[in-house]
N, CA, C and O atoms as a Tinker XYZ file with bonds, in Angstrom:
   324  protein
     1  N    226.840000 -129.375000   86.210000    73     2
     2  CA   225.958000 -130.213000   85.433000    64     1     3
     3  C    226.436000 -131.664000   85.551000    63     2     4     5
     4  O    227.543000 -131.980000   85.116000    81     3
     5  N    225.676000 -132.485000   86.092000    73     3     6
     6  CA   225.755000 -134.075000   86.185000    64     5     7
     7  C    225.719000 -134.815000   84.630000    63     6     8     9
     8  O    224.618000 -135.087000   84.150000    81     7
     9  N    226.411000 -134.985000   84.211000    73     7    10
    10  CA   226.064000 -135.979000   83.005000    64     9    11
    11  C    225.904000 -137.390000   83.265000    63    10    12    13
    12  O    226.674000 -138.028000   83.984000    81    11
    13  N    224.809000 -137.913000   82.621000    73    11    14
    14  CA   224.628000 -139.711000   82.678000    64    13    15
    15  C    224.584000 -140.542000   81.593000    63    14    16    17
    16  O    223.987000 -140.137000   80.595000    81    15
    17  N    225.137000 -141.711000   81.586000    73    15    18
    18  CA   225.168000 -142.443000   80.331000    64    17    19
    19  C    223.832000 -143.364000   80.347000    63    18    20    21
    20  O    224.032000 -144.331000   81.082000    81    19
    21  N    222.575000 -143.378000   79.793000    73    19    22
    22  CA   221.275000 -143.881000   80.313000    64    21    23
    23  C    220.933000 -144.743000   78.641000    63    22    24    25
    24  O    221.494000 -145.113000   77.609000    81    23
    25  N    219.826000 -144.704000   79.215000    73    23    26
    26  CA   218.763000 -145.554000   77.695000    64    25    27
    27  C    217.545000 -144.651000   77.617000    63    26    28    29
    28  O    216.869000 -144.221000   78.551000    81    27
    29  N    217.395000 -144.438000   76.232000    73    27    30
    30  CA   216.245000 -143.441000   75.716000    64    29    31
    31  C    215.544000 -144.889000   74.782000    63    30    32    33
    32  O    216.024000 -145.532000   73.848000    81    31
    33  N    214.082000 -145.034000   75.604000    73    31    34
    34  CA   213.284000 -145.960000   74.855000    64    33    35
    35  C    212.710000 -145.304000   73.565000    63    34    36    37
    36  O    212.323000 -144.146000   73.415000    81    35
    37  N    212.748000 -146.270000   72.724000    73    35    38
    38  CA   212.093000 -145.904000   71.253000    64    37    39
    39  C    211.182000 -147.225000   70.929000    63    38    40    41
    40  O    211.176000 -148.170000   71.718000    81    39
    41  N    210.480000 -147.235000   69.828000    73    39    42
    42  CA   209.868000 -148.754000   69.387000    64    41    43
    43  C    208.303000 -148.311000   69.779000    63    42    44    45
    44  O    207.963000 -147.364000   70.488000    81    43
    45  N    207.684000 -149.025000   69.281000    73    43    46
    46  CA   206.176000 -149.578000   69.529000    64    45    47
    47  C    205.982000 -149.797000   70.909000    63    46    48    49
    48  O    206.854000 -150.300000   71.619000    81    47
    49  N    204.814000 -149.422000   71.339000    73    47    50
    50  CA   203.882000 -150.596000   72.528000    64    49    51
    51  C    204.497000 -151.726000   72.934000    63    50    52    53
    52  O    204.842000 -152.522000   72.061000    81    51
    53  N    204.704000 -151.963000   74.033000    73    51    54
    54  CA   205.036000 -153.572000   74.244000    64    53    55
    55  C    206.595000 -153.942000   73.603000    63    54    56    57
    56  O    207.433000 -154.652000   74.160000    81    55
    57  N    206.685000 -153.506000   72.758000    73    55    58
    58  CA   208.120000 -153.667000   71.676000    64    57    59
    59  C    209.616000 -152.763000   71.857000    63    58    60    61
    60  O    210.313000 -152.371000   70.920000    81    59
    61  N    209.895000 -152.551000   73.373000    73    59    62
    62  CA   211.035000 -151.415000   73.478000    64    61    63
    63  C    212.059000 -151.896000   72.601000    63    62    64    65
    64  O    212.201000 -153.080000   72.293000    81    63
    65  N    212.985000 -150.653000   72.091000    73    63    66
    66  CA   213.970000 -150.484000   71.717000    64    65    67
    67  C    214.605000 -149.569000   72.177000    63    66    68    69
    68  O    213.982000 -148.549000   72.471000    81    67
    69  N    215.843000 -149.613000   72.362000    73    67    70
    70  CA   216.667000 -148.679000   73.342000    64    69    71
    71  C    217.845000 -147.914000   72.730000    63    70    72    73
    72  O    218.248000 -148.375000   71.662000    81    71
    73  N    218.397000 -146.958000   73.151000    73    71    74
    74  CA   219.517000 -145.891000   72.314000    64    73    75
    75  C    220.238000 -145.437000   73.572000    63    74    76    77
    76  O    219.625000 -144.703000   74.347000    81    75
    77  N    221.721000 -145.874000   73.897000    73    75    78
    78  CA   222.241000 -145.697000   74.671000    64    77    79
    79  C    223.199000 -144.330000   74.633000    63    78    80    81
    80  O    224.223000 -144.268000   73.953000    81    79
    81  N    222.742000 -143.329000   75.408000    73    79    82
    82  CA   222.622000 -141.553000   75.601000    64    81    83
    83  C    223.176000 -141.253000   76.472000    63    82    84    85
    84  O    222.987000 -141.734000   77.589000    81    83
    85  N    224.501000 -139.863000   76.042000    73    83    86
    86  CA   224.596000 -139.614000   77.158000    64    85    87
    87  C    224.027000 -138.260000   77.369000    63    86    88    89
    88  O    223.982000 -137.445000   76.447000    81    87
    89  N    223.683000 -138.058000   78.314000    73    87    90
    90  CA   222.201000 -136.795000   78.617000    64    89    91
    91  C    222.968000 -136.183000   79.988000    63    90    92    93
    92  O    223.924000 -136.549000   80.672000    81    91
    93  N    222.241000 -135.307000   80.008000    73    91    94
    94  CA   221.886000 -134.028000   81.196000    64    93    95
    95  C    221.442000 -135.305000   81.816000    63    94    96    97
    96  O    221.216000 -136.368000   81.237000    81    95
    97  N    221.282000 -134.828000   84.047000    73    95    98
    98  CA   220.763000 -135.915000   84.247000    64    97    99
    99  C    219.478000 -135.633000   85.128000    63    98   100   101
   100  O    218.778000 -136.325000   85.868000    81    99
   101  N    219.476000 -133.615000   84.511000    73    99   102
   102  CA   218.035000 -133.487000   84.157000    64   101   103
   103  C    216.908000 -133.240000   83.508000    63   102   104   105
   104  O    215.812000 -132.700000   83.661000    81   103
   105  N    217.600000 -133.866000   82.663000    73   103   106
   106  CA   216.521000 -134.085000   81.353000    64   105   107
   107  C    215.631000 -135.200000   81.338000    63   106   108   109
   108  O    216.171000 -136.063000   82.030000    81   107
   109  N    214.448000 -135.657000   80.864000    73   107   110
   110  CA   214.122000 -136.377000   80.729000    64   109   111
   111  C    213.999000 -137.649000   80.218000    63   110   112   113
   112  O    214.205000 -137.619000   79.004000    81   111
   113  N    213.807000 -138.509000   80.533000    73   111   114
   114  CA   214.249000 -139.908000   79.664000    64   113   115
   115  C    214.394000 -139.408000   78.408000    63   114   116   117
   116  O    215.447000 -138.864000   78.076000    81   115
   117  N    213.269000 -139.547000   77.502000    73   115   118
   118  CA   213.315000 -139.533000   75.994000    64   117   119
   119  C    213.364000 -137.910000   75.512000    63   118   120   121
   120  O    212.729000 -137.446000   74.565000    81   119
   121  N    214.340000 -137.117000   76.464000    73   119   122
   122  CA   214.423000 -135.701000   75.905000    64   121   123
   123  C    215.771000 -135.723000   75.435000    63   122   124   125
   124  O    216.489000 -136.709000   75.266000    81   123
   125  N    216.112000 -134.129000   75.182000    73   123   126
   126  CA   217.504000 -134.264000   74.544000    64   125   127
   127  C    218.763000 -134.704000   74.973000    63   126   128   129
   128  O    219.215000 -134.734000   76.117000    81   127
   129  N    219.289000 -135.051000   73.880000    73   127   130
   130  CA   220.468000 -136.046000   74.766000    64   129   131
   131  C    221.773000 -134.992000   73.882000    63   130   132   133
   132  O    221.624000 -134.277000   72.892000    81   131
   133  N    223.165000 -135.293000   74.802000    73   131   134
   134  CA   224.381000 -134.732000   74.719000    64   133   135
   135  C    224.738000 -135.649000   73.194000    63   134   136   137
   136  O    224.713000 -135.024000   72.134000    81   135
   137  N    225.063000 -137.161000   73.200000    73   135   138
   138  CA   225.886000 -137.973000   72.258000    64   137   139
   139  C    224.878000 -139.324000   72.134000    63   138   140   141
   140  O    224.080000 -139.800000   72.941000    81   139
   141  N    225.146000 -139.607000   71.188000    73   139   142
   142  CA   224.440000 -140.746000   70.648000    64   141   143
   143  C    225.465000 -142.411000   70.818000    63   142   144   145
   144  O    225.948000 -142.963000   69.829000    81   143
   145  N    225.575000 -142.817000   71.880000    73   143   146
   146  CA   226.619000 -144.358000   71.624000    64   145   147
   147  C    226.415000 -145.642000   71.481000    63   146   148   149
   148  O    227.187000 -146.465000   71.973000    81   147
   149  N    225.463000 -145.942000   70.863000    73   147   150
   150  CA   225.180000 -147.038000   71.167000    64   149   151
   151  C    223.517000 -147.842000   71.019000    63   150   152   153
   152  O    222.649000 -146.997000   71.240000    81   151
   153  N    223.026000 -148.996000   70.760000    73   151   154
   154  CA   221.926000 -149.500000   71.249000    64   153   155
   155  C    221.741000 -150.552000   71.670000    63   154   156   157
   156  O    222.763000 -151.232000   71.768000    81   155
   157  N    220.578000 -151.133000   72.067000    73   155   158
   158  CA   220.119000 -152.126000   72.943000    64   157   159
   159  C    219.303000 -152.258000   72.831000    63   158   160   161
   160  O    218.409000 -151.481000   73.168000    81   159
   161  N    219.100000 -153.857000   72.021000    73   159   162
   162  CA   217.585000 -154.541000   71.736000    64   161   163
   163  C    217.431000 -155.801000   72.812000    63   162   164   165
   164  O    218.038000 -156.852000   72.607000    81   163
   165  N    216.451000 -155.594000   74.140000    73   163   166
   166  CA   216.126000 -156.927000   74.946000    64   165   167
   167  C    215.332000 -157.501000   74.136000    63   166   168   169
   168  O    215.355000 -158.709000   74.370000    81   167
   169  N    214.593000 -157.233000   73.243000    73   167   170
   170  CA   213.818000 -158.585000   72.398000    64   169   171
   171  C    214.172000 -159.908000   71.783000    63   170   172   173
   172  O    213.486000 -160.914000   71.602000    81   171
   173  N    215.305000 -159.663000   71.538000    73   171   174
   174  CA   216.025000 -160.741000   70.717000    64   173   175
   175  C    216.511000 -161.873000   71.727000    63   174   176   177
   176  O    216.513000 -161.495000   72.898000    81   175
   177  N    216.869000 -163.013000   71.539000    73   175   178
   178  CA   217.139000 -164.111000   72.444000    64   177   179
   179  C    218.516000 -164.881000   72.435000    63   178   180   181
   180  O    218.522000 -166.097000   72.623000    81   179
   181  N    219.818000 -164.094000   72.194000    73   179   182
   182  CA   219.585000 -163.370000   73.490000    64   181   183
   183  C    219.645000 -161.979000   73.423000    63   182   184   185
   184  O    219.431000 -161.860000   72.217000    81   183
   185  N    219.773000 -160.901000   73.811000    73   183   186
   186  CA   219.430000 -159.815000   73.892000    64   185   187
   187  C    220.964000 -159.283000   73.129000    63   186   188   189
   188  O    222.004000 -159.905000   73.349000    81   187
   189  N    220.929000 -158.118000   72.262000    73   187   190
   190  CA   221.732000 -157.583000   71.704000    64   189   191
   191  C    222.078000 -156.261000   71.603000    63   190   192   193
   192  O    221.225000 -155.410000   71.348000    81   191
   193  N    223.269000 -155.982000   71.780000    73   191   194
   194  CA   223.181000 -154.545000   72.054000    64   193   195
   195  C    224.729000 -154.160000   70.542000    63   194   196   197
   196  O    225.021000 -154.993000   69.684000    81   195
   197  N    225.338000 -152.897000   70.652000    73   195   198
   198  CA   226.032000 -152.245000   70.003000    64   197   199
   199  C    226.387000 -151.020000   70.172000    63   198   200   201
   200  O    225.762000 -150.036000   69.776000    81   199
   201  N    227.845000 -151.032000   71.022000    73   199   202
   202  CA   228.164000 -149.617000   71.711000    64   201   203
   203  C    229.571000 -149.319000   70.832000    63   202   204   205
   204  O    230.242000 -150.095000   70.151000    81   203
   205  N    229.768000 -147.739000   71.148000    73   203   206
   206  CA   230.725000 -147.603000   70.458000    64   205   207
   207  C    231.661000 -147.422000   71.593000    63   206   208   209
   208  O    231.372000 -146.609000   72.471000    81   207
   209  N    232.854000 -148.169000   71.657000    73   207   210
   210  CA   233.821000 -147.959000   72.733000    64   209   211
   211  C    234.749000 -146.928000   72.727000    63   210   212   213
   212  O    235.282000 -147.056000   73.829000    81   211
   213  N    235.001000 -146.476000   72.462000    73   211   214
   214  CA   235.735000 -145.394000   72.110000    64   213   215
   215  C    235.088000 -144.094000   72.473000    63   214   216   217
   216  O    235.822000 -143.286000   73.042000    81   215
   217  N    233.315000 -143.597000   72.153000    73   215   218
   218  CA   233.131000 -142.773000   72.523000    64   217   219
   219  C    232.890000 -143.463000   73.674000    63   218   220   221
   220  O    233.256000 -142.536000   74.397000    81   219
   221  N    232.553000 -144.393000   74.525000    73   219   222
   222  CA   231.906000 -144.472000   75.707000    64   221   223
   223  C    232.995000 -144.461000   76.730000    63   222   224   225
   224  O    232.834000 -143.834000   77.777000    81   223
   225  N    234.404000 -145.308000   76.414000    73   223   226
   226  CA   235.772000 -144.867000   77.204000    64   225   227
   227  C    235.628000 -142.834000   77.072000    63   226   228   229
   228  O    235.255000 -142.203000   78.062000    81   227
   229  N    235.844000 -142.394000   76.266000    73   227   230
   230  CA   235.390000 -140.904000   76.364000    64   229   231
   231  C    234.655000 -140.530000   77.172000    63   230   232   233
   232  O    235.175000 -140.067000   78.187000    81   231
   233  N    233.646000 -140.551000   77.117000    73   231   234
   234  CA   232.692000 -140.392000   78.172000    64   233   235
   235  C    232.687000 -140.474000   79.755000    63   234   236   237
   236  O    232.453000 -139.835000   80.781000    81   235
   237  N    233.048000 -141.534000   79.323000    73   235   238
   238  CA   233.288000 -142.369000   81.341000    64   237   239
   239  C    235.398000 -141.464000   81.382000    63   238   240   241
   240  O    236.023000 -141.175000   82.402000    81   239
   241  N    235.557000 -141.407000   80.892000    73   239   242
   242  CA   236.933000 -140.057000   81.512000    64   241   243
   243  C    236.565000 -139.086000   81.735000    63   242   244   245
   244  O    237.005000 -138.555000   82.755000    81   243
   245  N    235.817000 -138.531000   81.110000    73   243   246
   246  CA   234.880000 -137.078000   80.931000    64   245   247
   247  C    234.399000 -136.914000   82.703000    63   246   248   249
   248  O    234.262000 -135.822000   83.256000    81   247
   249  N    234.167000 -138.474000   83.486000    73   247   250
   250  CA   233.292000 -138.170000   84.476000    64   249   251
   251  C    231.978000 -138.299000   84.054000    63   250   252   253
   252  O    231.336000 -137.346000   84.496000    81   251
   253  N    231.192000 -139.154000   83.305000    73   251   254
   254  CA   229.526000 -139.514000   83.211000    64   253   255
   255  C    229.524000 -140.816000   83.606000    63   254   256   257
   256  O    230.066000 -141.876000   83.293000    81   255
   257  N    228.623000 -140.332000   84.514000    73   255   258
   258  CA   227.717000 -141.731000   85.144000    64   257   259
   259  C    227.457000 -142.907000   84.118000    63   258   260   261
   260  O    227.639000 -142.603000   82.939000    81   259
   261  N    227.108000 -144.045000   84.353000    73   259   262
   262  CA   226.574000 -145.261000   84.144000    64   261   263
   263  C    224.886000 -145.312000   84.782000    63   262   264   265
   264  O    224.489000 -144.724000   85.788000    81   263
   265  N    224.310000 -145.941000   84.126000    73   263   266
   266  CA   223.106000 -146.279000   84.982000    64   265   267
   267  C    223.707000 -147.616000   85.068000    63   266   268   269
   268  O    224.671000 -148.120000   84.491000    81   267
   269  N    222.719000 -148.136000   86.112000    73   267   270
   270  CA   222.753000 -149.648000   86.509000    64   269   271
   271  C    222.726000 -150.540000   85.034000    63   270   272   273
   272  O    223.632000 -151.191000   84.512000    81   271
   273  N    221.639000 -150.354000   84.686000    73   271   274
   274  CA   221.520000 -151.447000   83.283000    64   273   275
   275  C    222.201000 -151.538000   82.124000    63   274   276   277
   276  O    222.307000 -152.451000   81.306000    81   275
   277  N    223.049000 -149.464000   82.233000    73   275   278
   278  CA   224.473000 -149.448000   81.105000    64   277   279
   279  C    225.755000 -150.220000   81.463000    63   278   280   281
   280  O    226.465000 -151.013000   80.845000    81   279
   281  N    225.786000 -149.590000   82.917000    73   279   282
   282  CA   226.922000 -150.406000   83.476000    64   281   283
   283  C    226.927000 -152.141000   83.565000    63   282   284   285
   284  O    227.930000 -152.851000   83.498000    81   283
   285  N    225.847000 -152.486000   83.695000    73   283   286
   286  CA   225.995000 -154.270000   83.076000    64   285   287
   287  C    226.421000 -154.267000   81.480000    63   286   288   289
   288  O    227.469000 -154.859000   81.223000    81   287
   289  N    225.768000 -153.708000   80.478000    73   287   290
   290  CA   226.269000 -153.787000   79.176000    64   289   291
   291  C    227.685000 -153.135000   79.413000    63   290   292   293
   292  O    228.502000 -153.960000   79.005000    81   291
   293  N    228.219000 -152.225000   79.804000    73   291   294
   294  CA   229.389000 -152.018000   79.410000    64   293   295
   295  C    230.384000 -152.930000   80.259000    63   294   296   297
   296  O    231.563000 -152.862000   79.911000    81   295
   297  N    230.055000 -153.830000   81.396000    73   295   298
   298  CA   230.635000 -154.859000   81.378000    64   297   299
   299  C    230.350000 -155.910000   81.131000    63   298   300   301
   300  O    230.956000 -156.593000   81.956000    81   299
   301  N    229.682000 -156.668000   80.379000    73   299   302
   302  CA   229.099000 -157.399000   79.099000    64   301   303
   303  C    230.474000 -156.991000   78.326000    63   302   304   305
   304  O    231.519000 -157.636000   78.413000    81   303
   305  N    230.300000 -155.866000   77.594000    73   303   306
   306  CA   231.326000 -155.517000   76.198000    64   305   307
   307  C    232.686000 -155.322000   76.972000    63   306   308   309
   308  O    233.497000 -154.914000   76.141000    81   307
   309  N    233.265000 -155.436000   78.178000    73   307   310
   310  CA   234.467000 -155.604000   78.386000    64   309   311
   311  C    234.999000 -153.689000   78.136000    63   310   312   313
   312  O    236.134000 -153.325000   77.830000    81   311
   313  N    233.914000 -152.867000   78.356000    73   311   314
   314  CA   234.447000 -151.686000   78.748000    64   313   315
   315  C    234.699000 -151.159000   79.819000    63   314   316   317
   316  O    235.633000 -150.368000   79.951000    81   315
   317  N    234.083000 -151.429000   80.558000    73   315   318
   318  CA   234.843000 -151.506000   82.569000    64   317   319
   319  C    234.451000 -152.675000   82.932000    63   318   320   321
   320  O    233.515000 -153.409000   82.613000    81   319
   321  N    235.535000 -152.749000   83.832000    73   319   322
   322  CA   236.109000 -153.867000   85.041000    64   321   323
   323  C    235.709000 -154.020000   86.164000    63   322   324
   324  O    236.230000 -154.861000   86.896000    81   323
């Protein structure tokens, strides 16, 4: 089983809000997810997010992927190098 650390969109139309998941990586976007770490609002100016480091260092030892757009936030927050 592949695990991935991704974004599950939530929010209104037009209005994403994001929940940074780590999931099966064949599940579907907004299906069930393994752990809950984190979120990510691009609306705001500048954009704001809130991860928990600790589970996400967990995670990424565990062996789970990054997507592209986690792996910029988690080096944003100075969790990988």
């Amino acid at each position: 089983m592949s695990v991935k650390i991704r974004l599950r969109r939530t929010g209104k139309l037009k209005t994403p809000h994001y929940r940074i998941v780590v999931a099966d990586s064949r599940s579907p976007r907004d299906g069930k997810c393994i752990a809950e770490i984190g979120t990510y609002d691009p609306n705001t100016d500048p954009s704001t997010f809130h991860i928990n480091e600790e589970e996400a260092k967990k995670w990424l030892s565990n062996g789970a992927q990054p997507t592209a757009v986690v792996g910029k936030l988690f080096k944003i927050a100075g969790i990988v190098k």
